[in-house]
HTML snippet that shows the backbone in 3Dmol.js (N, CA, C, O; Angstrom):
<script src="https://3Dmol.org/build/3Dmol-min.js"></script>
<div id="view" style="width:600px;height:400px;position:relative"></div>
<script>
const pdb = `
ATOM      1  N   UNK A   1     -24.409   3.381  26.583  1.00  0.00           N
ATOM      2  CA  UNK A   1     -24.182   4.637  25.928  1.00  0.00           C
ATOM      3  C   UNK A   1     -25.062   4.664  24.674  1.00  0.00           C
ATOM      4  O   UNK A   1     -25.067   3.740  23.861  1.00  0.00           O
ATOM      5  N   UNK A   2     -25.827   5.801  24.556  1.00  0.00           N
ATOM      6  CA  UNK A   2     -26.789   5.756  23.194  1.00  0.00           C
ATOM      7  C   UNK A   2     -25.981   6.785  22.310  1.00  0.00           C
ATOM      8  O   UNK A   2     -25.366   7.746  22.772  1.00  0.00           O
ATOM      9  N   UNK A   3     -26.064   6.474  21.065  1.00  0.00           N
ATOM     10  CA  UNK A   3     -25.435   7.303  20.249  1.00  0.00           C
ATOM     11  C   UNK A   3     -26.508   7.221  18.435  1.00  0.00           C
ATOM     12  O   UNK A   3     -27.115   6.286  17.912  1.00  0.00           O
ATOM     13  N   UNK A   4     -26.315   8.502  18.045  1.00  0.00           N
ATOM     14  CA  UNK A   4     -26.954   8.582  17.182  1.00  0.00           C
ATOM     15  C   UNK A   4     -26.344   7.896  15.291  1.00  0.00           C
ATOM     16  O   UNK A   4     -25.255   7.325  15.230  1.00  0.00           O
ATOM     17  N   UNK A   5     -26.916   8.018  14.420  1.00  0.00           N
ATOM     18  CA  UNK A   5     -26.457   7.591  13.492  1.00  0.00           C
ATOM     19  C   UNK A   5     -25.187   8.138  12.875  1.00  0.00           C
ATOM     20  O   UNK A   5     -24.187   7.648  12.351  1.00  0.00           O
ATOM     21  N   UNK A   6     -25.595   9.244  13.125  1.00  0.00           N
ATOM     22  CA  UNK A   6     -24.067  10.137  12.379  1.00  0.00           C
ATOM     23  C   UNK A   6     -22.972   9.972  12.877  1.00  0.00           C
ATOM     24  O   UNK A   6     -21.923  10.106  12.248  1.00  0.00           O
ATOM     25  N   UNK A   7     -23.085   9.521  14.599  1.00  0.00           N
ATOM     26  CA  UNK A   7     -22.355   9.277  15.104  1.00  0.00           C
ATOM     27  C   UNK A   7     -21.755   7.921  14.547  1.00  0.00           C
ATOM     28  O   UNK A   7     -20.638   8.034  14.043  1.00  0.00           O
ATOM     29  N   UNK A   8     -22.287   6.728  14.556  1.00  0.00           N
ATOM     30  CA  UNK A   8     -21.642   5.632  13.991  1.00  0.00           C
ATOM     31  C   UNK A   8     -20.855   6.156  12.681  1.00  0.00           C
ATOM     32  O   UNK A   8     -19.650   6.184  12.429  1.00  0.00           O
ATOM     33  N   UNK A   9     -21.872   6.518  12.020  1.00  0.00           N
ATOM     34  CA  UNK A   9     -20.871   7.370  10.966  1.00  0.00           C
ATOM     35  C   UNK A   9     -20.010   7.681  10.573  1.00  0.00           C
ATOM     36  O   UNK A   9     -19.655   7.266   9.469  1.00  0.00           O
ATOM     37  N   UNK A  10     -19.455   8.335  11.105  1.00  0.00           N
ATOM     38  CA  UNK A  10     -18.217   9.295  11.668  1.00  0.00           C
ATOM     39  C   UNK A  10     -17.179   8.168  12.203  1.00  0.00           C
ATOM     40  O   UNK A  10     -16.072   7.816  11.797  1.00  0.00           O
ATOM     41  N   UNK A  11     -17.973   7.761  13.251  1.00  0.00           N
ATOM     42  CA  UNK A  11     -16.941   6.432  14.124  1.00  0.00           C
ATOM     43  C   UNK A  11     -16.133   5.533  12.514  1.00  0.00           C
ATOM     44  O   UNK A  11     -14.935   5.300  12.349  1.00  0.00           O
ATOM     45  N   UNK A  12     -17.020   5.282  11.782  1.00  0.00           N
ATOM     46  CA  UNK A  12     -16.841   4.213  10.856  1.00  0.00           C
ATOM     47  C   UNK A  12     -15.706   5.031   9.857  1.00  0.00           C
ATOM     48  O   UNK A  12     -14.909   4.337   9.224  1.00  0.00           O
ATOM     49  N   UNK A  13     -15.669   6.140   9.765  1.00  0.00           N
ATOM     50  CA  UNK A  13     -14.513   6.892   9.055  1.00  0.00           C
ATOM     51  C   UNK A  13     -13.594   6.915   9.814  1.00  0.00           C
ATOM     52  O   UNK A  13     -12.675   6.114   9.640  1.00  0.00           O
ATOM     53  N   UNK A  14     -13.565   7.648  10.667  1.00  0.00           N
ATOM     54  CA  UNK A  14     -11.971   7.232  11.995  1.00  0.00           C
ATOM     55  C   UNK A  14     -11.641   5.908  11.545  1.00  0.00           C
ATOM     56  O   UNK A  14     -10.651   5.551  10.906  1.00  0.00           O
ATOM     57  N   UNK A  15     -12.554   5.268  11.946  1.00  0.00           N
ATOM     58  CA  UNK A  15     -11.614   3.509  12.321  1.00  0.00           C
ATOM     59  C   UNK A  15     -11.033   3.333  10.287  1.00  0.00           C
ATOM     60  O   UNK A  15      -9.908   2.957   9.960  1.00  0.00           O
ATOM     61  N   UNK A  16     -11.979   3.659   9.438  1.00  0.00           N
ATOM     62  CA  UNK A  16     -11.300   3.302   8.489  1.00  0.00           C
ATOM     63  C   UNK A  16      -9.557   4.373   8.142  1.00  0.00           C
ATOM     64  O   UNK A  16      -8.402   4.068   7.843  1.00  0.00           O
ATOM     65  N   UNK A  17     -10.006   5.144   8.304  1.00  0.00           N
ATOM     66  CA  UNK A  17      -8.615   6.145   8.092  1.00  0.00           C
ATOM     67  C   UNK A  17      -7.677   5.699   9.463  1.00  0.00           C
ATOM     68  O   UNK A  17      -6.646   6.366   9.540  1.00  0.00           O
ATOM     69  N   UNK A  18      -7.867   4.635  10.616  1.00  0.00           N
ATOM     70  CA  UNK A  18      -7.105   4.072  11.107  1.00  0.00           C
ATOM     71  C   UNK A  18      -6.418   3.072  10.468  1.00  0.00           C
ATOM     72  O   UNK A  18      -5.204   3.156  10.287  1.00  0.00           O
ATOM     73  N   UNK A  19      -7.054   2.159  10.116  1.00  0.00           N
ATOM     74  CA  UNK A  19      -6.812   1.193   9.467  1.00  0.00           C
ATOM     75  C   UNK A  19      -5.506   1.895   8.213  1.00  0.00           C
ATOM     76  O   UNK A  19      -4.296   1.687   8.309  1.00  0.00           O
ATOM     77  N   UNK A  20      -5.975   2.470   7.449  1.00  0.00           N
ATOM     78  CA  UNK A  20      -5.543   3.081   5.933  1.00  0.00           C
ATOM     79  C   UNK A  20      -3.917   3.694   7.192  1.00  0.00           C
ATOM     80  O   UNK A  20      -2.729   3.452   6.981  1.00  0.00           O
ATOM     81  N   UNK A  21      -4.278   4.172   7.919  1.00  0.00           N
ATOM     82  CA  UNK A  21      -2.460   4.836   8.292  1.00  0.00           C
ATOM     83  C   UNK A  21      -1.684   3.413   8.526  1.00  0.00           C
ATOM     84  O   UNK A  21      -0.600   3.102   8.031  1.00  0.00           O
ATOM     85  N   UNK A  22      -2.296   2.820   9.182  1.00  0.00           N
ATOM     86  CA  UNK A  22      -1.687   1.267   9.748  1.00  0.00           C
ATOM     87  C   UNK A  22      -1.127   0.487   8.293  1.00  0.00           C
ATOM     88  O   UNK A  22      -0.012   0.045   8.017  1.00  0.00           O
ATOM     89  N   UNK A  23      -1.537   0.499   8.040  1.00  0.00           N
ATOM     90  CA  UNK A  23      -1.542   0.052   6.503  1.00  0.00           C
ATOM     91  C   UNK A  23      -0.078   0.810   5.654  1.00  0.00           C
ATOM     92  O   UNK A  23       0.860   0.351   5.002  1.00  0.00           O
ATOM     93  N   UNK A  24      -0.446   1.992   6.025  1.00  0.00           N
ATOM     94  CA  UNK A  24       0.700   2.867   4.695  1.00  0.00           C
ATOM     95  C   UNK A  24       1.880   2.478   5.894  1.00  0.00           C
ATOM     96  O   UNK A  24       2.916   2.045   5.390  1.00  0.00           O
ATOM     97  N   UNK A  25       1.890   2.563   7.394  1.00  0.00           N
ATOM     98  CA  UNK A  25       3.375   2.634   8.588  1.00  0.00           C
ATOM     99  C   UNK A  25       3.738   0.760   7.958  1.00  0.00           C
ATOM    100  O   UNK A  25       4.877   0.479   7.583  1.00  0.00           O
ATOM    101  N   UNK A  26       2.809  -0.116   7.950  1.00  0.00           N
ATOM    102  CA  UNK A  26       3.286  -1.598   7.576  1.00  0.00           C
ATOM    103  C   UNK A  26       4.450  -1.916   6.863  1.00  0.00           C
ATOM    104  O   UNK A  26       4.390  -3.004   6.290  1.00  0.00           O
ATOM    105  N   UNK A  27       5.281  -1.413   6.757  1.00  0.00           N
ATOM    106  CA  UNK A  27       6.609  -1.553   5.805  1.00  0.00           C
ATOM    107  C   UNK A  27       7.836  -1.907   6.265  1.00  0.00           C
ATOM    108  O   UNK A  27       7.918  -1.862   7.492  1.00  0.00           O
ATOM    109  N   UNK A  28       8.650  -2.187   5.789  1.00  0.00           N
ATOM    110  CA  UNK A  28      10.137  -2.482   6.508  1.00  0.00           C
ATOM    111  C   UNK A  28      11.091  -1.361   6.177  1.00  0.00           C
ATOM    112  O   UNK A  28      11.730  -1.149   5.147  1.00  0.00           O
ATOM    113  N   UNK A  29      11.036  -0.815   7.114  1.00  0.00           N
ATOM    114  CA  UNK A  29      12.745   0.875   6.799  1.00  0.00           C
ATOM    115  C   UNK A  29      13.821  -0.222   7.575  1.00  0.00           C
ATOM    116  O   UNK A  29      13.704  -1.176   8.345  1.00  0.00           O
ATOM    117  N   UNK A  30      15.062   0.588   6.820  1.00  0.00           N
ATOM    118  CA  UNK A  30      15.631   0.648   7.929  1.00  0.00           C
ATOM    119  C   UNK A  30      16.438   1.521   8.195  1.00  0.00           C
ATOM    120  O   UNK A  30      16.655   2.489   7.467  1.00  0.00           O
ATOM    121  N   UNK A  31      17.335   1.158   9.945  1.00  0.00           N
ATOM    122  CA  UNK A  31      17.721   2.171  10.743  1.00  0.00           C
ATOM    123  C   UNK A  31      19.407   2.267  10.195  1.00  0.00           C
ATOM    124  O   UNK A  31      19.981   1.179  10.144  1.00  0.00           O
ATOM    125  N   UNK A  32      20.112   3.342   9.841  1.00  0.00           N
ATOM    126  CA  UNK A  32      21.487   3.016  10.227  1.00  0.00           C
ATOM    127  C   UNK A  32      21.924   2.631  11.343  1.00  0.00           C
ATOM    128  O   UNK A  32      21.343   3.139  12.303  1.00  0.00           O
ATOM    129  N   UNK A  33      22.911   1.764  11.624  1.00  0.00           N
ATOM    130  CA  UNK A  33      23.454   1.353  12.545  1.00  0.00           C
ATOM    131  C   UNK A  33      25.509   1.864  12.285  1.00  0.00           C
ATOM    132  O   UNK A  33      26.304   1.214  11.606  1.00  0.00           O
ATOM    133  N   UNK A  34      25.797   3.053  13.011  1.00  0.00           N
ATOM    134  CA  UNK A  34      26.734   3.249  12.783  1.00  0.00           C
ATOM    135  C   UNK A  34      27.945   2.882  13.871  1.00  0.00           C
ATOM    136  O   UNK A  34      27.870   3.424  14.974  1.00  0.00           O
ATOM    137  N   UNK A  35      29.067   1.972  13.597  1.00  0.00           N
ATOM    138  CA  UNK A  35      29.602   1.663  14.350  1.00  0.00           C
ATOM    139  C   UNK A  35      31.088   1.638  13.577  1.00  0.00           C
ATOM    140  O   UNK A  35      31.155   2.586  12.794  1.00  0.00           O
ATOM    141  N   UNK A  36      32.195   0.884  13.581  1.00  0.00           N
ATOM    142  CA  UNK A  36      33.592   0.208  12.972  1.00  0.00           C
ATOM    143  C   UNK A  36      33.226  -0.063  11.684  1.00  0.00           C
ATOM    144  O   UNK A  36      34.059   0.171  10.809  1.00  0.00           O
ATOM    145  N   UNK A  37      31.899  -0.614  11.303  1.00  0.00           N
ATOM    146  CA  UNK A  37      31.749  -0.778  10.171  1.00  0.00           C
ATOM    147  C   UNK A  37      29.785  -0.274  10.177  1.00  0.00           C
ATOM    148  O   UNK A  37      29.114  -0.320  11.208  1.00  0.00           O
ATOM    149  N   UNK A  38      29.259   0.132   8.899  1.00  0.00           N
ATOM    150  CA  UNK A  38      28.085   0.638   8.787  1.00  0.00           C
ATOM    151  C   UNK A  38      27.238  -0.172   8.363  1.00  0.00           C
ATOM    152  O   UNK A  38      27.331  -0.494   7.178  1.00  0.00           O
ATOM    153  N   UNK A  39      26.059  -0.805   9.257  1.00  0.00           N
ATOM    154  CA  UNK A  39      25.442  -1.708   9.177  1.00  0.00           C
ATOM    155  C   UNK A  39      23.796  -1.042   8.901  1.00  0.00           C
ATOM    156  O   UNK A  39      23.728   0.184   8.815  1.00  0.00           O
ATOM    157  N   UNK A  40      22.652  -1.762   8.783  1.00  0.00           N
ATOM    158  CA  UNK A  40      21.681  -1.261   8.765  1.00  0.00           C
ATOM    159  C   UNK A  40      20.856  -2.291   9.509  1.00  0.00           C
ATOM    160  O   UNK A  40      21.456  -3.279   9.931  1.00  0.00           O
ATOM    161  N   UNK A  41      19.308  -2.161   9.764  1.00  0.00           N
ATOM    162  CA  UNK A  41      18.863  -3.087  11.072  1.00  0.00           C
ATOM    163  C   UNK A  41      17.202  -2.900  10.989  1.00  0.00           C
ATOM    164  O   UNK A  41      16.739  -1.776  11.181  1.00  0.00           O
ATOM    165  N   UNK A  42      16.383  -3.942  10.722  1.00  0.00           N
ATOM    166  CA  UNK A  42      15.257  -3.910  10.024  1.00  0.00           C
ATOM    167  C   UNK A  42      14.278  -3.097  10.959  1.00  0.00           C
ATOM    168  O   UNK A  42      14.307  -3.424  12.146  1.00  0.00           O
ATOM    169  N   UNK A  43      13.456  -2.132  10.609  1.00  0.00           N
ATOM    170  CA  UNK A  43      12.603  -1.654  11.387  1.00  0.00           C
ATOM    171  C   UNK A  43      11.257  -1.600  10.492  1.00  0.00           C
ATOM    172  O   UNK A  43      11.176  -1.506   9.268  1.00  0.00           O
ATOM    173  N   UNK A  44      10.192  -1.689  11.483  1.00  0.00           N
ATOM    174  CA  UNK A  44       8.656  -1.842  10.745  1.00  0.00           C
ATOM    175  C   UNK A  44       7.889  -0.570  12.312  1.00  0.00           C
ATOM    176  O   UNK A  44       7.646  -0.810  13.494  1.00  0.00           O
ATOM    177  N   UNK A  45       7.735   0.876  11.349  1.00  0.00           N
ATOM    178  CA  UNK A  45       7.228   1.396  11.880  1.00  0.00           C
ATOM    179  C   UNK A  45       5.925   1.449  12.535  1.00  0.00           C
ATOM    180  O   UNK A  45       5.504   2.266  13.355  1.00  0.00           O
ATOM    181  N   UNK A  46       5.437   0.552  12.084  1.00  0.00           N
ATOM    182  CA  UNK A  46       3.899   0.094  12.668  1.00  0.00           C
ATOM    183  C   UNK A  46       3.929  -0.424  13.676  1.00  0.00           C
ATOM    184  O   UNK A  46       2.956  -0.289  14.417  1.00  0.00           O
ATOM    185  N   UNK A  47       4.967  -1.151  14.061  1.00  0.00           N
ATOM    186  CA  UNK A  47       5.272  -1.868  15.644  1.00  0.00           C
ATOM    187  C   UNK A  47       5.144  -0.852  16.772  1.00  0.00           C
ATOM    188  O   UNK A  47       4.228  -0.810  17.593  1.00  0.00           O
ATOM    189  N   UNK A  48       6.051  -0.152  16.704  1.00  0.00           N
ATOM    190  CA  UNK A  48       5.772   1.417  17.683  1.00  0.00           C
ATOM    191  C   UNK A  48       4.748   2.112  17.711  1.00  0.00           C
ATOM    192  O   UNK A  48       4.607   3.032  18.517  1.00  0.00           O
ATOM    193  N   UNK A  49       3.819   1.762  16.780  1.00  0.00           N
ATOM    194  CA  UNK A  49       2.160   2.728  17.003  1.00  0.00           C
ATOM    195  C   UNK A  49       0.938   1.604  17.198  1.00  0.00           C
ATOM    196  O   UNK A  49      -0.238   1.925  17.371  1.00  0.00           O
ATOM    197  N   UNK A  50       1.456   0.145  17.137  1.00  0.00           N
ATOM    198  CA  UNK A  50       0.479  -0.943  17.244  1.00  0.00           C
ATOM    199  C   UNK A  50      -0.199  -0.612  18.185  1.00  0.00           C
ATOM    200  O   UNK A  50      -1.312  -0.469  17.679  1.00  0.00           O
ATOM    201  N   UNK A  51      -0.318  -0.289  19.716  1.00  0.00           N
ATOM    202  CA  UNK A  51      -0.205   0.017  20.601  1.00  0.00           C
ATOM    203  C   UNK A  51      -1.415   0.957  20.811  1.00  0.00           C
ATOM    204  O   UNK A  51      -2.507   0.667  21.300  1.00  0.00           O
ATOM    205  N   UNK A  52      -0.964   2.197  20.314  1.00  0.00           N
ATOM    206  CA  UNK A  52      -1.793   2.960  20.411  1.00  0.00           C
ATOM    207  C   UNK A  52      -3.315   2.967  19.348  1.00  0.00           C
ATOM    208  O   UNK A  52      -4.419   3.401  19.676  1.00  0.00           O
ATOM    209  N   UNK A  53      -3.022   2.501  18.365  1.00  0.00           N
ATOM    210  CA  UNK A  53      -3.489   1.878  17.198  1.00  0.00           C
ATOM    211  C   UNK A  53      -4.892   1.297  17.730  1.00  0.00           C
ATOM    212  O   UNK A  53      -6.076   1.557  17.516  1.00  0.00           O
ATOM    213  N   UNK A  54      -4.112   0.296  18.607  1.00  0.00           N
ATOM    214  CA  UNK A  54      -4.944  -1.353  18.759  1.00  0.00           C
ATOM    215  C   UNK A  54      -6.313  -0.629  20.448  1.00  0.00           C
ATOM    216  O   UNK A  54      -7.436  -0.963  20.826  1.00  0.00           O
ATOM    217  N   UNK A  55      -5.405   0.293  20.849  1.00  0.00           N
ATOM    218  CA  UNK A  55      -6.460   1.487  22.115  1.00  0.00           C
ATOM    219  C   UNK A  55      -7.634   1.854  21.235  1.00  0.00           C
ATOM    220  O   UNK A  55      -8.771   1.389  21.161  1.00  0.00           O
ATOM    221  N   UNK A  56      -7.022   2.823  20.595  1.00  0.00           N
ATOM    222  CA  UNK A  56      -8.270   3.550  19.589  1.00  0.00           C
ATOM    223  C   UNK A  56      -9.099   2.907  18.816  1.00  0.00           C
ATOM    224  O   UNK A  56     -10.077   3.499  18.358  1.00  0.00           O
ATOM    225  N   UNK A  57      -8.822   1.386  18.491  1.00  0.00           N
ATOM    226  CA  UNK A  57      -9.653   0.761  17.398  1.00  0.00           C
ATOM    227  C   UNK A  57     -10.472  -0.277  18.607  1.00  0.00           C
ATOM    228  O   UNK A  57     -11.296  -1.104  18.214  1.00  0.00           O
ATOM    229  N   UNK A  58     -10.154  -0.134  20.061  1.00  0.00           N
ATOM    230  CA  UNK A  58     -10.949  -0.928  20.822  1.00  0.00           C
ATOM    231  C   UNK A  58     -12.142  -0.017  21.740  1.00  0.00           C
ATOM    232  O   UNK A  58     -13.109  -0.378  22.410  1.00  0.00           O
ATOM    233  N   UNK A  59     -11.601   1.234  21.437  1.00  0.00           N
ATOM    234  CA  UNK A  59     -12.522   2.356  21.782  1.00  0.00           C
ATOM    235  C   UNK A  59     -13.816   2.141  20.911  1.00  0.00           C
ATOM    236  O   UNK A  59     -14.934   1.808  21.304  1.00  0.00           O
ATOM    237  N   UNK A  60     -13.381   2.419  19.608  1.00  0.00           N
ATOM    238  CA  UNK A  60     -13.949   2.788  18.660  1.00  0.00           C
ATOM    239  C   UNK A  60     -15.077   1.735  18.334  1.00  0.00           C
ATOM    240  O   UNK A  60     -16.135   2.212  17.926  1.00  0.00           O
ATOM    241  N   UNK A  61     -14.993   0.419  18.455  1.00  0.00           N
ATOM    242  CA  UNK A  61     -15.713  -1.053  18.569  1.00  0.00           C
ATOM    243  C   UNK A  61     -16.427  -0.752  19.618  1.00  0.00           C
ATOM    244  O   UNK A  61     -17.577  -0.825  19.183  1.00  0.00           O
ATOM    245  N   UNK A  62     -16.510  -0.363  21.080  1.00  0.00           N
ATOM    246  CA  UNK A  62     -16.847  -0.047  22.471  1.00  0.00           C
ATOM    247  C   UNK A  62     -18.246   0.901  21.834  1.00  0.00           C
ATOM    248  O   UNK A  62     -19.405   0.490  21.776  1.00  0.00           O
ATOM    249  N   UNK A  63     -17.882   1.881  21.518  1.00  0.00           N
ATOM    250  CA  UNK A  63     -18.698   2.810  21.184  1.00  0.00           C
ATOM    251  C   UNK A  63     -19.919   2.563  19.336  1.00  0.00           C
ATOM    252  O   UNK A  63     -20.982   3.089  19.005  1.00  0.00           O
ATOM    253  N   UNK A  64     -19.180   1.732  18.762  1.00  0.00           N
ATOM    254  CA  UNK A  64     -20.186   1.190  17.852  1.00  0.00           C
ATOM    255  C   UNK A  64     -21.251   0.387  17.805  1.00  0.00           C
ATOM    256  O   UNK A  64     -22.265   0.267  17.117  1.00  0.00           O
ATOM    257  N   UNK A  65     -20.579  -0.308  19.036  1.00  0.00           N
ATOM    258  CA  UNK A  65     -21.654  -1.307  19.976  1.00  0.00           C
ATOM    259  C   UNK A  65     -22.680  -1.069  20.551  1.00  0.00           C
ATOM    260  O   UNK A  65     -23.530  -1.943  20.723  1.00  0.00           O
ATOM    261  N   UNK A  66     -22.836   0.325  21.026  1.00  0.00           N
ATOM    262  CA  UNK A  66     -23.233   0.878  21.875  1.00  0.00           C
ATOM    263  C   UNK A  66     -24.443   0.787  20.912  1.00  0.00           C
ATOM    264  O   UNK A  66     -24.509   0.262  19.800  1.00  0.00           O
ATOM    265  N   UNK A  67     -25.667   1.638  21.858  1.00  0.00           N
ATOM    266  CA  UNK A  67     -27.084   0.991  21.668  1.00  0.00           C
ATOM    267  C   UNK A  67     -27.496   2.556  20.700  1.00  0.00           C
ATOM    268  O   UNK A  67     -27.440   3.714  21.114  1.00  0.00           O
ATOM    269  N   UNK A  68     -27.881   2.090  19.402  1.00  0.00           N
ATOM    270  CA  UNK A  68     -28.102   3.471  18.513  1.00  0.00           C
ATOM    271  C   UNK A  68     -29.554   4.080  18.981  1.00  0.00           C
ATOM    272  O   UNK A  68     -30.340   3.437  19.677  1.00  0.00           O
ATOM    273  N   UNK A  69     -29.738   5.084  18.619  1.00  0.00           N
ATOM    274  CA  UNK A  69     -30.654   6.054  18.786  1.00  0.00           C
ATOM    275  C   UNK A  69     -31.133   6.372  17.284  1.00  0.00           C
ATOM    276  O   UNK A  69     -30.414   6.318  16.286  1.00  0.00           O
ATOM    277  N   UNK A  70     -32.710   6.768  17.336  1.00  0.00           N
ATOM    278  CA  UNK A  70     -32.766   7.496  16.025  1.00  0.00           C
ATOM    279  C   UNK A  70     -32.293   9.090  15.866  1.00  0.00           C
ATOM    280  O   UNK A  70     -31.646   9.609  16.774  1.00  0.00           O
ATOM    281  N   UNK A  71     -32.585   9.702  14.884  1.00  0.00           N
ATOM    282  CA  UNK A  71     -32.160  11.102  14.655  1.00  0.00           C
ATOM    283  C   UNK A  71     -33.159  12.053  15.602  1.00  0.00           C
ATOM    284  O   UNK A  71     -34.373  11.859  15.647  1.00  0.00           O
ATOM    285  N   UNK A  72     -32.697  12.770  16.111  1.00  0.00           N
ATOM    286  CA  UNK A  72     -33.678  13.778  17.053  1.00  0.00           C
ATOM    287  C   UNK A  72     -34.183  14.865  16.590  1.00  0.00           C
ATOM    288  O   UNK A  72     -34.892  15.571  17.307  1.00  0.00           O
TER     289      UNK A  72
END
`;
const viewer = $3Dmol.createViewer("view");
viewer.addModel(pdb, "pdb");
viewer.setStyle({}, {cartoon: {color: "spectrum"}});
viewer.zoomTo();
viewer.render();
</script>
């Protein structure tokens, strides 16, 4: 795949404003747990988007790799 400079570019802002959300979800909430007595139960929202996260940032490497072009 040939891709031009702006394109890396661009790529290199996505992946950083990936990174930067991954970063701010990294935290520990937690969930109520309501039952006989009211408990709470550690959650790290970043676990549930690792996933999709870890797709897009292997895309994004795929395509940086890729063989650059000059400007046309």
């Amino acid at each position: 795949m040939k891709i031009t400079s702006d394109v890396v570019a661009e790529l290199q802002k996505i992946r950083s404003a990936i990174d930067n959300a991954y970063e701010k979800l990294n935290v520990i909430l937690y969930e109520r747990v309501t039952a006989v007595k009211t408990t709470y139960k550690p959650l790290n929202p970043s676990e549930k988007v690792m996933e999709n996260f870890s797709y897009i940032s292997e895309k994004i490497k795929f395509i940086q790799e890729s063989e650059e072009i000059g400007e046309e």
